[in-house]
Phi, psi and omega in degrees: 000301158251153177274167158290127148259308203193122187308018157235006177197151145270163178252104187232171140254131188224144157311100176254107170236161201285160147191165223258043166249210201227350156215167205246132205241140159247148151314134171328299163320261171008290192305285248280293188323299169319328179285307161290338182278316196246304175253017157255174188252352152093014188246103170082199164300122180210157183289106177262026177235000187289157194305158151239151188242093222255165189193098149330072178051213211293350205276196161273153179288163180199147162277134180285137151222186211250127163213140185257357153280347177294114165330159152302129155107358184274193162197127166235144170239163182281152167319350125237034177258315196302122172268200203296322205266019189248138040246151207190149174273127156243141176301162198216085173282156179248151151261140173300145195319320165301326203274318200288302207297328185265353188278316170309311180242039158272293168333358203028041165263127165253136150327149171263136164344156180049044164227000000 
């Protein structure tokens, strides 16, 4: 699903379309799978649900979370994360676990506590 890009960001195509929730969703399998695949480090116990923090062409980075209405392989955003022209296959950055772990928390999402 993504590739090495850049030392800070991978590179995917994804289905991107728009919707009326409040943060921009992947399936849940997808979130878990990305997550493992890419942003743990194989040493203990680690979080496969944290948000991933993703970026559209010219835009801002946003956090990603797991929803299991979203077809596999989609990504939906809100209506203003959306650009004009969707739904469409779009390049996609995933940011790398260090670069997402510091975008999160300039952003103030802490995990929740007792995980």
């Amino acid at each position: 699903m993504f590739e090495q890009f850049s030392s800070g960001y991978y590179l995917g195509r994804l289905y991107v379309e728009p919707h009326d929730g409040d943060h921009a969703v992947i399936h849940g399998d997808d979130l878990v799978r990305v997550n493992e695949h890419l942003y743990a480090s194989g040493a203990g116990v680690e979080r496969t649900d944290a948000p991933l923090v993703m970026k559209l062409e010219s835009g801002g980075h946003f956090p990603v979370l797991g929803d299991d209405s979203v077809p596999t392989g989609t990504l939906a955003v809100p209506a203003p994360l959306a650009p004009g022209d969707l739904p469409d296959r779009r390049e996609v950055l995933l940011a790398k676990a260090d670069r997402a772990a510091e975008l999160l928390r300039y952003a103030g999402w802490t995990p929740p506590q007792g995980r």
